[in-house]
PDB file of N, CA, C and O in Angstrom:
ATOM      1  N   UNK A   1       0.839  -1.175   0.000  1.00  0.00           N
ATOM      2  CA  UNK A   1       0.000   0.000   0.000  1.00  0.00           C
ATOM      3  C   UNK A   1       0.886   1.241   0.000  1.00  0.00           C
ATOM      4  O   UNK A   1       1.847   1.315   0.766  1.00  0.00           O
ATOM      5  N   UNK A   2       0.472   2.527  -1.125  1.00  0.00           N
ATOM      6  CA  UNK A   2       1.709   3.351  -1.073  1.00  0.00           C
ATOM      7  C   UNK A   2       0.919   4.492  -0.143  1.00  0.00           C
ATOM      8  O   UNK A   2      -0.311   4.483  -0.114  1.00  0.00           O
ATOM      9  N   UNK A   3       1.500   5.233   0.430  1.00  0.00           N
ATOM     10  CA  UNK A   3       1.269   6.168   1.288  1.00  0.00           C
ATOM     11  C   UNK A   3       1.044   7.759   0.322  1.00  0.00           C
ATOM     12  O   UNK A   3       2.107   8.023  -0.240  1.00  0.00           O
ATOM     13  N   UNK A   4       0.185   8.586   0.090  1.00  0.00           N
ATOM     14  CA  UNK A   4       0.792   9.870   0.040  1.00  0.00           C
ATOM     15  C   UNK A   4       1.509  11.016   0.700  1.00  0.00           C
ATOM     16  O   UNK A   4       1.400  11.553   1.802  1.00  0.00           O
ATOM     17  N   UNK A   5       2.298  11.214  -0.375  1.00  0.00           N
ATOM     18  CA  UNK A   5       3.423  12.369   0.322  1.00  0.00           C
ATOM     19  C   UNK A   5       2.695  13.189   0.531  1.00  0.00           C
ATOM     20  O   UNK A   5       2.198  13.823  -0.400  1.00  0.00           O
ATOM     21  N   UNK A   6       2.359  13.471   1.973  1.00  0.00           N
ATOM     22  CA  UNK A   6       1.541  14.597   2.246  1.00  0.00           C
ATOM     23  C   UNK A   6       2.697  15.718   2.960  1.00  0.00           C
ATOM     24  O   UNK A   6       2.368  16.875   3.217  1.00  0.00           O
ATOM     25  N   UNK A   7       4.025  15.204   3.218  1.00  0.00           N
ATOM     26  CA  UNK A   7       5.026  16.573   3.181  1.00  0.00           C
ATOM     27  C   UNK A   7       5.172  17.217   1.759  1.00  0.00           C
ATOM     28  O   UNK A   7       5.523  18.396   1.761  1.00  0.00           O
ATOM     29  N   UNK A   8       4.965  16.647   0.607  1.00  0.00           N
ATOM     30  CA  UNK A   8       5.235  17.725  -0.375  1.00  0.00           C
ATOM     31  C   UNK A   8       4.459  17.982  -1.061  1.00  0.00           C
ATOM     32  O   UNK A   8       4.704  18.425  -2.184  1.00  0.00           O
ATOM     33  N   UNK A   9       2.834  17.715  -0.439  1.00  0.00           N
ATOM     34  CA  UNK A   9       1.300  18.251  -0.364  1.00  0.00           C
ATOM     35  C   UNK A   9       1.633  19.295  -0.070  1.00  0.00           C
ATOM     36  O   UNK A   9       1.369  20.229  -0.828  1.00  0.00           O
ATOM     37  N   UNK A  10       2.359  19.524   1.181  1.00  0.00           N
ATOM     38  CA  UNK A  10       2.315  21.007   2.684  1.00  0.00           C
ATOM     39  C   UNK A  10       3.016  21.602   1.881  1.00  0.00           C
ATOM     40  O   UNK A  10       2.456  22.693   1.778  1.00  0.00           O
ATOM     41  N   UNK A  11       3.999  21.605   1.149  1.00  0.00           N
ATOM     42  CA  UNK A  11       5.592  22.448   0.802  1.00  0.00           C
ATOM     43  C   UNK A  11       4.516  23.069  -0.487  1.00  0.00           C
ATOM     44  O   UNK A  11       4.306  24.258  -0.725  1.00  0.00           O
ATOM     45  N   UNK A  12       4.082  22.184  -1.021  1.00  0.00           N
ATOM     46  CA  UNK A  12       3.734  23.039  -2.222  1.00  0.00           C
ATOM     47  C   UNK A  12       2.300  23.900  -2.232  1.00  0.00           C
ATOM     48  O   UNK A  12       1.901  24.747  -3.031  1.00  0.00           O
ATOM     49  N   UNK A  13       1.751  23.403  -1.154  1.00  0.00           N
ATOM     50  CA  UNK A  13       0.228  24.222  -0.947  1.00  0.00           C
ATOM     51  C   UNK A  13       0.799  24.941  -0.534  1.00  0.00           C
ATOM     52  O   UNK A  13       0.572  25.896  -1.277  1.00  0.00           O
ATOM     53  N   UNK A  14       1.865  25.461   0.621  1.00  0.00           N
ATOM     54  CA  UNK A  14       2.362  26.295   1.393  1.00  0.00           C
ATOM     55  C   UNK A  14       3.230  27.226   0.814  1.00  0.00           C
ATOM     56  O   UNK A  14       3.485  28.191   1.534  1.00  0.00           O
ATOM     57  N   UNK A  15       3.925  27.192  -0.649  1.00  0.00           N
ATOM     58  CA  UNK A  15       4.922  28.194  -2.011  1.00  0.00           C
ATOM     59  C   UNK A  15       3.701  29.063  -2.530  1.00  0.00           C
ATOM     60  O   UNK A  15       3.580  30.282  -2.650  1.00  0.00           O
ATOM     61  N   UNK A  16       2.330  27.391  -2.952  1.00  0.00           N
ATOM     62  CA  UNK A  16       1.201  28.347  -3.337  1.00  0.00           C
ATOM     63  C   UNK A  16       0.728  29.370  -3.122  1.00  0.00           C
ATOM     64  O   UNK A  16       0.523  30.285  -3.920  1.00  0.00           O
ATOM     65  N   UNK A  17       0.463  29.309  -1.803  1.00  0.00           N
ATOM     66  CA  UNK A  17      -0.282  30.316  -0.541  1.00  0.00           C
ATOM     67  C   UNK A  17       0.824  31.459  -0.624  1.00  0.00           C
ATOM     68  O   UNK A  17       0.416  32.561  -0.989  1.00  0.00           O
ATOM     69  N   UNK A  18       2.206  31.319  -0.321  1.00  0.00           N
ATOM     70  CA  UNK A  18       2.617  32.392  -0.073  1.00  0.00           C
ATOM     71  C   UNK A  18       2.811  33.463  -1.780  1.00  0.00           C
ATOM     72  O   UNK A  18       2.885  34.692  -1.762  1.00  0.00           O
ATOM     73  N   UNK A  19       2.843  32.871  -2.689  1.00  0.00           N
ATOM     74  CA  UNK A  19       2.669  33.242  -3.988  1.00  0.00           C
ATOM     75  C   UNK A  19       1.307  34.136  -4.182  1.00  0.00           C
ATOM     76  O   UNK A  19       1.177  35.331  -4.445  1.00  0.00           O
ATOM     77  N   UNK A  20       0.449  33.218  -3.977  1.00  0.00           N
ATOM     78  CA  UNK A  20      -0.930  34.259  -4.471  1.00  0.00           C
ATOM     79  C   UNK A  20      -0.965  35.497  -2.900  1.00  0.00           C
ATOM     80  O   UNK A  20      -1.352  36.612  -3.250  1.00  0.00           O
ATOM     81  N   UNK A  21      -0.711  35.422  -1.750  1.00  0.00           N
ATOM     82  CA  UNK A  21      -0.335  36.623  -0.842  1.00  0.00           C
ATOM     83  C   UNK A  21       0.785  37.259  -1.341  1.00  0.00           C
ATOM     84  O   UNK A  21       0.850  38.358  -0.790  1.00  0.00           O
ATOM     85  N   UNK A  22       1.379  37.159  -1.843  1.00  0.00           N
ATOM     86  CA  UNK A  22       2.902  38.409  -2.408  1.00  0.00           C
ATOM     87  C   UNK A  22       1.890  38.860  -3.874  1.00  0.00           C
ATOM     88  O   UNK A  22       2.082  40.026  -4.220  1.00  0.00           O
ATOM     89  N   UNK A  23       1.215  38.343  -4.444  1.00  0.00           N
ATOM     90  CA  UNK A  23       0.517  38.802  -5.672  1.00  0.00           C
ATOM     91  C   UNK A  23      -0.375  39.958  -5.068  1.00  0.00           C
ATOM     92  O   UNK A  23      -0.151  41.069  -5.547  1.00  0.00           O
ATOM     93  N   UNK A  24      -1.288  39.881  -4.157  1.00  0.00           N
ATOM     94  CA  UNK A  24      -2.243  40.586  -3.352  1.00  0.00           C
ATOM     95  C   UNK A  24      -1.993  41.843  -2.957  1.00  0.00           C
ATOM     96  O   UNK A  24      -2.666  42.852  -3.167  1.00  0.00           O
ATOM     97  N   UNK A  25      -0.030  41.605  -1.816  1.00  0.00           N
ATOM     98  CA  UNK A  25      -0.069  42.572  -1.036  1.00  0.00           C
ATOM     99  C   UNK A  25       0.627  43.397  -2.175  1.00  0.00           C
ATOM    100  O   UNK A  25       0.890  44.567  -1.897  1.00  0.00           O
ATOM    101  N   UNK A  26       1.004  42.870  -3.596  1.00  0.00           N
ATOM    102  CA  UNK A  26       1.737  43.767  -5.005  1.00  0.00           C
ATOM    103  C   UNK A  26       0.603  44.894  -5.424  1.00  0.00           C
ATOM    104  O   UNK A  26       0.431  46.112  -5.423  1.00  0.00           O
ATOM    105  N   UNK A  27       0.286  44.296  -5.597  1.00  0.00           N
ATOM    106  CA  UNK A  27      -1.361  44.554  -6.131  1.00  0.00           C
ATOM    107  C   UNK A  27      -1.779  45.967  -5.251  1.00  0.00           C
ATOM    108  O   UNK A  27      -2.013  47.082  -5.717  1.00  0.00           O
ATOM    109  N   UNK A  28      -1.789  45.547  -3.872  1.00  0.00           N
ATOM    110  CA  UNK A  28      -2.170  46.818  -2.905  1.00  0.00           C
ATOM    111  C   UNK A  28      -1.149  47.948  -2.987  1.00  0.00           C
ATOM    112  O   UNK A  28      -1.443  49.142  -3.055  1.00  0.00           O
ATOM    113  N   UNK A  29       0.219  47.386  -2.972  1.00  0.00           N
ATOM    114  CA  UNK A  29       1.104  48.516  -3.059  1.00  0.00           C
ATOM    115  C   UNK A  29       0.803  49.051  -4.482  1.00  0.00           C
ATOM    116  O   UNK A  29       0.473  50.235  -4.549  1.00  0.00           O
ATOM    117  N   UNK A  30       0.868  48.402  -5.519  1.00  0.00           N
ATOM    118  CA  UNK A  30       0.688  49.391  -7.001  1.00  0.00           C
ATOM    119  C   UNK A  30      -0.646  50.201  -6.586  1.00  0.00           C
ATOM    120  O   UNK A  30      -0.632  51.419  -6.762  1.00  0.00           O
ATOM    121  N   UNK A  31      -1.663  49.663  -6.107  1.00  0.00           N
ATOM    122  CA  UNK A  31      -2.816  51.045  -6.203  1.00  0.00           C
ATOM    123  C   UNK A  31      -2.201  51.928  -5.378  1.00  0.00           C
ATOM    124  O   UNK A  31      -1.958  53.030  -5.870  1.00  0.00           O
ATOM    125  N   UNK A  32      -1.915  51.753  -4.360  1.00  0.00           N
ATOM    126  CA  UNK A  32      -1.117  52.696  -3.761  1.00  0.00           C
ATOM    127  C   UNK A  32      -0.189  53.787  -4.572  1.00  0.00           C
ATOM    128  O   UNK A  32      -0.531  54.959  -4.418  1.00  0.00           O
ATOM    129  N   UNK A  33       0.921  53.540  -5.400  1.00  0.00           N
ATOM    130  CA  UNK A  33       1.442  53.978  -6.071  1.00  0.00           C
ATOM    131  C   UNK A  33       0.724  55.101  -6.775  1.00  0.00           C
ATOM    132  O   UNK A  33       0.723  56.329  -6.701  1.00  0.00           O
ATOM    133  N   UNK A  34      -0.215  53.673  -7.874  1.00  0.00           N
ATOM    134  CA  UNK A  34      -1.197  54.539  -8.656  1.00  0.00           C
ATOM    135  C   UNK A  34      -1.863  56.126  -8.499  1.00  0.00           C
ATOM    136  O   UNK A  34      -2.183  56.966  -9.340  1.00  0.00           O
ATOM    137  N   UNK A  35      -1.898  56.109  -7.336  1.00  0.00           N
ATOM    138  CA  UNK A  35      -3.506  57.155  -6.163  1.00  0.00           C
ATOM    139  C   UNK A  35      -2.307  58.284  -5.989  1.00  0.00           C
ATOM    140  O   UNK A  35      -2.535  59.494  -6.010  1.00  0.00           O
ATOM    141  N   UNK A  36      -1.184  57.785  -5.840  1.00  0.00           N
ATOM    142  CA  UNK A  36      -0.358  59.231  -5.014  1.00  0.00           C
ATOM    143  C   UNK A  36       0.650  59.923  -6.961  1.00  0.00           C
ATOM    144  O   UNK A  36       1.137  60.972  -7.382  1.00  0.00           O
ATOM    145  N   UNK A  37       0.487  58.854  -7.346  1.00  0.00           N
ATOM    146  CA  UNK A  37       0.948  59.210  -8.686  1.00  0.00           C
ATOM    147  C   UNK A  37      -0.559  60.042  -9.558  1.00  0.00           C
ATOM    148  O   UNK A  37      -0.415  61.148 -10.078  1.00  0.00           O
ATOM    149  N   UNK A  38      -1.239  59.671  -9.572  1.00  0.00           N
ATOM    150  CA  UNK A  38      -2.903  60.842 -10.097  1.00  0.00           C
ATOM    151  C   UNK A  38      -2.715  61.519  -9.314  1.00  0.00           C
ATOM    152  O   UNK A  38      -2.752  62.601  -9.899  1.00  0.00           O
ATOM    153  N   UNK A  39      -2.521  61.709  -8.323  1.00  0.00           N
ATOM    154  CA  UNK A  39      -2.751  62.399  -6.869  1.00  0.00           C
ATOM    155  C   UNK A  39      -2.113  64.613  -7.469  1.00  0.00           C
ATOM    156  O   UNK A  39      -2.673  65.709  -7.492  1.00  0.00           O
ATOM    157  N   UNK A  40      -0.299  63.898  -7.908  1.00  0.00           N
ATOM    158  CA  UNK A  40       0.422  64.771  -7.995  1.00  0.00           C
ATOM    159  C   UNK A  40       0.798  64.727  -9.505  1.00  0.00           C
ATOM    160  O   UNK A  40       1.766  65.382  -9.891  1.00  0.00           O
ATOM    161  N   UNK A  41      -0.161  63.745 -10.638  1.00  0.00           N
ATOM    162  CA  UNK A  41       0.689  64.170 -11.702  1.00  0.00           C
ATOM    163  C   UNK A  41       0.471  65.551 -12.281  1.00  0.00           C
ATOM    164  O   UNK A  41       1.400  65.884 -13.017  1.00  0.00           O
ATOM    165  N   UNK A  42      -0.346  66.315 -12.178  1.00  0.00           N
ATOM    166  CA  UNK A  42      -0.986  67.707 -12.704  1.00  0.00           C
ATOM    167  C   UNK A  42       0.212  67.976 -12.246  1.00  0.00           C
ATOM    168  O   UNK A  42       1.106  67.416 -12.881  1.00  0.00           O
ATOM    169  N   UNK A  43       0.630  68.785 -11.166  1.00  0.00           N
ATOM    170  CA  UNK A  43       1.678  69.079 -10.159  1.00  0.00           C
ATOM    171  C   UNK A  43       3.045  68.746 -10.805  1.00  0.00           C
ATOM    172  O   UNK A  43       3.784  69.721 -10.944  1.00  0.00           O
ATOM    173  N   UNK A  44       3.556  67.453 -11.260  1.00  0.00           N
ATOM    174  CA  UNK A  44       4.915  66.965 -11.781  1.00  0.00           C
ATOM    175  C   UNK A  44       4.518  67.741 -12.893  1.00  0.00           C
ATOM    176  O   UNK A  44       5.204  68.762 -12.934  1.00  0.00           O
ATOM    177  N   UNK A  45       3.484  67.667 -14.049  1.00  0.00           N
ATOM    178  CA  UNK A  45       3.846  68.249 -15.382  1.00  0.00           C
ATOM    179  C   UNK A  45       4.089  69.556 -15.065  1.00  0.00           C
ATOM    180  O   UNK A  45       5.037  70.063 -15.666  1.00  0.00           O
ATOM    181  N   UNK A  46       3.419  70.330 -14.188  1.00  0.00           N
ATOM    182  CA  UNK A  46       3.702  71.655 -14.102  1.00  0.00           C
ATOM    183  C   UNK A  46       4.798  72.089 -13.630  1.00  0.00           C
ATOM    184  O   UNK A  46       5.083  73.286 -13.665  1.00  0.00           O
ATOM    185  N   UNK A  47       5.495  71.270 -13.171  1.00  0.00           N
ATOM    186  CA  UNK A  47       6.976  71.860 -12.275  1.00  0.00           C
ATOM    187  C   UNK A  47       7.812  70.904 -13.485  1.00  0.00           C
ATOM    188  O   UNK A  47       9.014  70.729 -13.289  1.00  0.00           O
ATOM    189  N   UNK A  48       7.513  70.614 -14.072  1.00  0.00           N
ATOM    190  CA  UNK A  48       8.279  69.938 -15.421  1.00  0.00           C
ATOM    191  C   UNK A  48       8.022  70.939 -16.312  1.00  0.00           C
ATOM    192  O   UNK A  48       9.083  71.157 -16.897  1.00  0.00           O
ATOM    193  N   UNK A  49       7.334  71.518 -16.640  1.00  0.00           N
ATOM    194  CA  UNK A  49       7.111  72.471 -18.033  1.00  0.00           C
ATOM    195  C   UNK A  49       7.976  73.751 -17.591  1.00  0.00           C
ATOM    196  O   UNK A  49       8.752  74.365 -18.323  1.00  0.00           O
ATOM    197  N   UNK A  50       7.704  74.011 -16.334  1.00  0.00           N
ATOM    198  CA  UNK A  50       8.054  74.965 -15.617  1.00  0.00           C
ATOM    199  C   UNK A  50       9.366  74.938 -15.642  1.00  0.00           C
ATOM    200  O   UNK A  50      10.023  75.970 -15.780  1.00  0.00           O
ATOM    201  N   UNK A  51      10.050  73.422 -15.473  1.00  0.00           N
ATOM    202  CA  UNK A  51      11.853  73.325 -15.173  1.00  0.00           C
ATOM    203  C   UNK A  51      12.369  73.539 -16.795  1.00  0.00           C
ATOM    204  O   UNK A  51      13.420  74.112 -17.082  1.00  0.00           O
ATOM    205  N   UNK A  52      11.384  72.942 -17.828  1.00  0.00           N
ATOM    206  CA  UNK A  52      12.176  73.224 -19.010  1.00  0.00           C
ATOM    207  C   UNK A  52      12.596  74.717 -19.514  1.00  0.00           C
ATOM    208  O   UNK A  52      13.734  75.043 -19.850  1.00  0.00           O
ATOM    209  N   UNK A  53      11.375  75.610 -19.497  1.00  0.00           N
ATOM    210  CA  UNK A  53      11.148  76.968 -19.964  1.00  0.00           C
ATOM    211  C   UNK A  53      12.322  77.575 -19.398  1.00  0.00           C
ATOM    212  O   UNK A  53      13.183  78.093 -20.111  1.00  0.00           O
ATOM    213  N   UNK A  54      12.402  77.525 -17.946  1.00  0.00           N
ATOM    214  CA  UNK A  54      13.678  78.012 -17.311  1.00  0.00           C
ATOM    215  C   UNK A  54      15.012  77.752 -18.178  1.00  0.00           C
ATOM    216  O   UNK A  54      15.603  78.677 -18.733  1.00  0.00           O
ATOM    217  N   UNK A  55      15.477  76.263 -18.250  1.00  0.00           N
ATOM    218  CA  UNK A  55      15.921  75.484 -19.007  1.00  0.00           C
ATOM    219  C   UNK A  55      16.401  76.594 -20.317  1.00  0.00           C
ATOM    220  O   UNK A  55      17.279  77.447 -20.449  1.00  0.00           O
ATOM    221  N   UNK A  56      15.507  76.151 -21.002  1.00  0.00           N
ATOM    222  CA  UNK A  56      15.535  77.115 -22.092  1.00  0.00           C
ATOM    223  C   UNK A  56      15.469  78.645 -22.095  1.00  0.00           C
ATOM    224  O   UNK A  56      15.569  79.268 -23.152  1.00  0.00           O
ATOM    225  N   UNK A  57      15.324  79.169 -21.074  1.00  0.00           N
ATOM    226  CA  UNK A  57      15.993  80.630 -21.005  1.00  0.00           C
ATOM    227  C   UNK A  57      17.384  80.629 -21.024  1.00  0.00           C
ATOM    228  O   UNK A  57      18.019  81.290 -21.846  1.00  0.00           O
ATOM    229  N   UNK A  58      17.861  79.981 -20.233  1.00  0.00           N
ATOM    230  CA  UNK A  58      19.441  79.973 -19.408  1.00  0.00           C
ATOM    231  C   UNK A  58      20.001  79.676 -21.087  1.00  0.00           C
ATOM    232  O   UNK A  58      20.308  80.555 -21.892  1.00  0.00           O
ATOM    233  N   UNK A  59      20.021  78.381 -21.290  1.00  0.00           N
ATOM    234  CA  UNK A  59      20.079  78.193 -22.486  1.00  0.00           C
ATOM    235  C   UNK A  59      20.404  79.220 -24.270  1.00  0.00           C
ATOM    236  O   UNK A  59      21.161  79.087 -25.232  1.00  0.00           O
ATOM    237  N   UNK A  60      19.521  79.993 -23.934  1.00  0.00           N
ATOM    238  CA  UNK A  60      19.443  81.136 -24.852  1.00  0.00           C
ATOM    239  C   UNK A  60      20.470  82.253 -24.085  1.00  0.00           C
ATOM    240  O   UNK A  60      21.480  82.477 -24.751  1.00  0.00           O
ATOM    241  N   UNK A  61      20.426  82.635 -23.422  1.00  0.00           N
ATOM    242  CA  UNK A  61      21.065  83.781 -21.978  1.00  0.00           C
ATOM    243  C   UNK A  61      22.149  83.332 -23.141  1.00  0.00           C
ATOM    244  O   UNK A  61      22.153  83.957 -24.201  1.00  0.00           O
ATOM    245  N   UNK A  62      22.908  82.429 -22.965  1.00  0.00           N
ATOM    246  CA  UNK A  62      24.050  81.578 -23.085  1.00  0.00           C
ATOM    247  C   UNK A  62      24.493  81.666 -24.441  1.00  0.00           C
ATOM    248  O   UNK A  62      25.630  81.944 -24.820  1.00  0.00           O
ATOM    249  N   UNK A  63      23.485  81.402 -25.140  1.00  0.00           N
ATOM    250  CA  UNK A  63      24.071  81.406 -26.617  1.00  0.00           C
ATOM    251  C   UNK A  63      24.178  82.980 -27.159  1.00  0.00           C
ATOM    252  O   UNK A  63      24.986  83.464 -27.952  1.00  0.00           O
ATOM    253  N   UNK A  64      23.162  83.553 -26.502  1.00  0.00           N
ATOM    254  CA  UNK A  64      23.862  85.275 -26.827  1.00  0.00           C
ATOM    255  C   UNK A  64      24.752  85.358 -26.547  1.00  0.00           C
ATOM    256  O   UNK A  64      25.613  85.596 -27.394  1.00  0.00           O
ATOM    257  N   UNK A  65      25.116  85.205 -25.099  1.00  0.00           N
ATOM    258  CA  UNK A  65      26.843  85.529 -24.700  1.00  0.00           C
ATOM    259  C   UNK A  65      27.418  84.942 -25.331  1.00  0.00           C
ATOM    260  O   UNK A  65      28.309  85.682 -25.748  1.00  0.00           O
ATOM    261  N   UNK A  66      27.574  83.570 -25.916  1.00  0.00           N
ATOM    262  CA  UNK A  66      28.619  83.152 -26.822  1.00  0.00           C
ATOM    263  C   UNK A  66      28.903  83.644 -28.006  1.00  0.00           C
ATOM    264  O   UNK A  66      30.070  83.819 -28.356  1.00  0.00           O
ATOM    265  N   UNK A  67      27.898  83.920 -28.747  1.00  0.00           N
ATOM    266  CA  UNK A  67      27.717  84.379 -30.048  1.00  0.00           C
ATOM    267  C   UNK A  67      28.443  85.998 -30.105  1.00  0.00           C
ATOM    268  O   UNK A  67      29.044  86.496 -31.056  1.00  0.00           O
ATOM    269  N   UNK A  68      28.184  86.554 -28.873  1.00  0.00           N
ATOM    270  CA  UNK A  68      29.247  87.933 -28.598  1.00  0.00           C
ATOM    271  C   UNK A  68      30.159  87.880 -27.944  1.00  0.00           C
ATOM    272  O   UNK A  68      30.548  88.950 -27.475  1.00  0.00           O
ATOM    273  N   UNK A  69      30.752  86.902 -27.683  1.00  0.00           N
ATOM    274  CA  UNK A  69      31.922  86.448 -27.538  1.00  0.00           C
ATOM    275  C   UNK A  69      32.610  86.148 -28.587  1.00  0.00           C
ATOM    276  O   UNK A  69      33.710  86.701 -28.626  1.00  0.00           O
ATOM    277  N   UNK A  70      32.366  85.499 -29.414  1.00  0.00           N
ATOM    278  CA  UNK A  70      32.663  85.034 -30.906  1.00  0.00           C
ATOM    279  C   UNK A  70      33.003  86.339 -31.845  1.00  0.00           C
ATOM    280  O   UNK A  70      34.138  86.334 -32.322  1.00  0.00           O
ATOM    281  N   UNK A  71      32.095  87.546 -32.195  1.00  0.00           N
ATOM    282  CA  UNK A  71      32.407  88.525 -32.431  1.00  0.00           C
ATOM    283  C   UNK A  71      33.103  89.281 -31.758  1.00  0.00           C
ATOM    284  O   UNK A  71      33.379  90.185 -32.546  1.00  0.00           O
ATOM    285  N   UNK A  72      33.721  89.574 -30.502  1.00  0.00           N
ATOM    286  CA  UNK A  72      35.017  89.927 -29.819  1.00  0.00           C
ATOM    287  C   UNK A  72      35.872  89.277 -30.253  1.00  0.00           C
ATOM    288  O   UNK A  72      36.961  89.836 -30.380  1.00  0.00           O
ATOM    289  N   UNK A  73      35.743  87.771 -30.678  1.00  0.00           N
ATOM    290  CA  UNK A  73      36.869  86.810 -30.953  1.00  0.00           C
ATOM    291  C   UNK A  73      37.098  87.588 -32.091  1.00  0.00           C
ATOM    292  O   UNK A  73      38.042  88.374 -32.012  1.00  0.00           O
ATOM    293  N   UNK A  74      36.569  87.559 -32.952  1.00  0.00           N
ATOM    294  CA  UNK A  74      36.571  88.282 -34.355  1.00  0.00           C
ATOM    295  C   UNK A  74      36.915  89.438 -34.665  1.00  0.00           C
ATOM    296  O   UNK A  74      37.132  89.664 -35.855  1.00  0.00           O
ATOM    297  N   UNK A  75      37.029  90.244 -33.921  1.00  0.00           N
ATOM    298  CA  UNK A  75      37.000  92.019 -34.068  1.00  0.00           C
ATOM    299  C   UNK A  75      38.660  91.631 -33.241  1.00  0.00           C
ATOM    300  O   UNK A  75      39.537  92.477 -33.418  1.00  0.00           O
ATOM    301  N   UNK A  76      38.940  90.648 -32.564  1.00  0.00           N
ATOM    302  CA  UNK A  76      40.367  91.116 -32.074  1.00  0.00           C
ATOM    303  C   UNK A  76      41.567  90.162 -32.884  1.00  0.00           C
ATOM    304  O   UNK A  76      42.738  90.474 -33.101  1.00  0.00           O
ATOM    305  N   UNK A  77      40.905  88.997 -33.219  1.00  0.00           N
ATOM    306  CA  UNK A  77      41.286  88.346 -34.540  1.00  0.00           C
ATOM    307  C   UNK A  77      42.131  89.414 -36.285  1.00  0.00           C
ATOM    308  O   UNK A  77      43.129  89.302 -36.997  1.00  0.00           O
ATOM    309  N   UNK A  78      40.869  90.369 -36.183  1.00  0.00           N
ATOM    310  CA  UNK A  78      41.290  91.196 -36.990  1.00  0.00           C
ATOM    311  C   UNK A  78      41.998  92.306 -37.355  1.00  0.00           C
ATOM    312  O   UNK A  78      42.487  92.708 -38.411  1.00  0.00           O
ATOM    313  N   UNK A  79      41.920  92.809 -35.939  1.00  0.00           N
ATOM    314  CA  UNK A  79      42.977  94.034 -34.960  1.00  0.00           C
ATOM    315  C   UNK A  79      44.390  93.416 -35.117  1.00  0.00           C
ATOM    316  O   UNK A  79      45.238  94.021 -35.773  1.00  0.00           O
ATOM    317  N   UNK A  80      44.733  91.922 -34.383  1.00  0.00           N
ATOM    318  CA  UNK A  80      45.953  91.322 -34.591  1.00  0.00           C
ATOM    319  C   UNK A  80      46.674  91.433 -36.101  1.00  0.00           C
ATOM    320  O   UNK A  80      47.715  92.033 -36.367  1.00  0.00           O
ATOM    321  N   UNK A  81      45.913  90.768 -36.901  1.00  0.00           N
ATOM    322  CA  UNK A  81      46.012  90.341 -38.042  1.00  0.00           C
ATOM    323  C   UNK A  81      46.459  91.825 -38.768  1.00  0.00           C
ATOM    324  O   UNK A  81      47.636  91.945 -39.107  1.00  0.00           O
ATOM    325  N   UNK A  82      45.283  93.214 -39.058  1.00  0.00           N
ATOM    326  CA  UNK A  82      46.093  94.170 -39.158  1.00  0.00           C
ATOM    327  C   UNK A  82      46.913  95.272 -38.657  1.00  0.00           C
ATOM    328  O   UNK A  82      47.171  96.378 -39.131  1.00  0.00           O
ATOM    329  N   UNK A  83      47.289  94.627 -37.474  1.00  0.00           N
ATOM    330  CA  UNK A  83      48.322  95.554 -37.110  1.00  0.00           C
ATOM    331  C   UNK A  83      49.860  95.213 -37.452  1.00  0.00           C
ATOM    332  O   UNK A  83      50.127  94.086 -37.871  1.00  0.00           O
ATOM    333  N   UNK A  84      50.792  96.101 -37.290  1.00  0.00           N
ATOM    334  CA  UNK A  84      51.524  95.695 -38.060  1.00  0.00           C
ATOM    335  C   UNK A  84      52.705  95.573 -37.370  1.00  0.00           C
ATOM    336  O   UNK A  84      52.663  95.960 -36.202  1.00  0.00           O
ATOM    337  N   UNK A  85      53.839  95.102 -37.814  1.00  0.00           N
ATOM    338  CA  UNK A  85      54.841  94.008 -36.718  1.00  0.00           C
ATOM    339  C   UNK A  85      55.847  95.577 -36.472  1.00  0.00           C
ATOM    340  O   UNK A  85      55.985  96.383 -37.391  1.00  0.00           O
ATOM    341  N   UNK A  86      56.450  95.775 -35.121  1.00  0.00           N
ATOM    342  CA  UNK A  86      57.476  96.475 -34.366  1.00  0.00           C
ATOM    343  C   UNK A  86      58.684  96.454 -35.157  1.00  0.00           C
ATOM    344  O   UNK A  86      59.154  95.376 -35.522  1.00  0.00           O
ATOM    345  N   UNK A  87      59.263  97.637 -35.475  1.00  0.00           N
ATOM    346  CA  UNK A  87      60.513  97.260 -36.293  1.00  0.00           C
ATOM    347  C   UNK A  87      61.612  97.056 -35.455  1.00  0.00           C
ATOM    348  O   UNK A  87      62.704  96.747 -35.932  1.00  0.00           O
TER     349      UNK A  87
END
């Protein structure tokens, strides 16, 4: 007469069980997530649109100054060039 393995009945009802509870308490944490993420996304895009524009000021600030920098480069480029050598 064969006996059933009722230890690896327990082991595997017992992986089961703890499997579909880690699925559950996932599950609770993502709504969680979800609720505080709707909660503040209005809020993130706006301090995101907000960080780019800035962004793109500085950005521009920057390329003026370079661009007149470049023409100083140029205007003293040309000063060198015609002036004329010390005898």
């Amino acid at each position: 007469m064969k006996f059933f393995p009722w230890h690896l009945f327990l082991i595997t009802s017992t992986i089961f069980l703890m499997g579909i509870g880690l699925s559950i308490s996932g599950n609770e944490q993502l709504c969680v997530y979800n609720n505080i993420y709707a909660r503040y996304e209005k809020d993130f895009n706006e301090k995101q649109a907000l960080f780019e524009q800035t962004i793109l000021a500085d950005i521009k600030k920057l390329r003026k100054k370079f661009d007149a920098n470049n023409v100083q480069i140029k205007e003293l480029q040309q000063k060198l060039i015609n002036q004329k050598p010390p005898i």
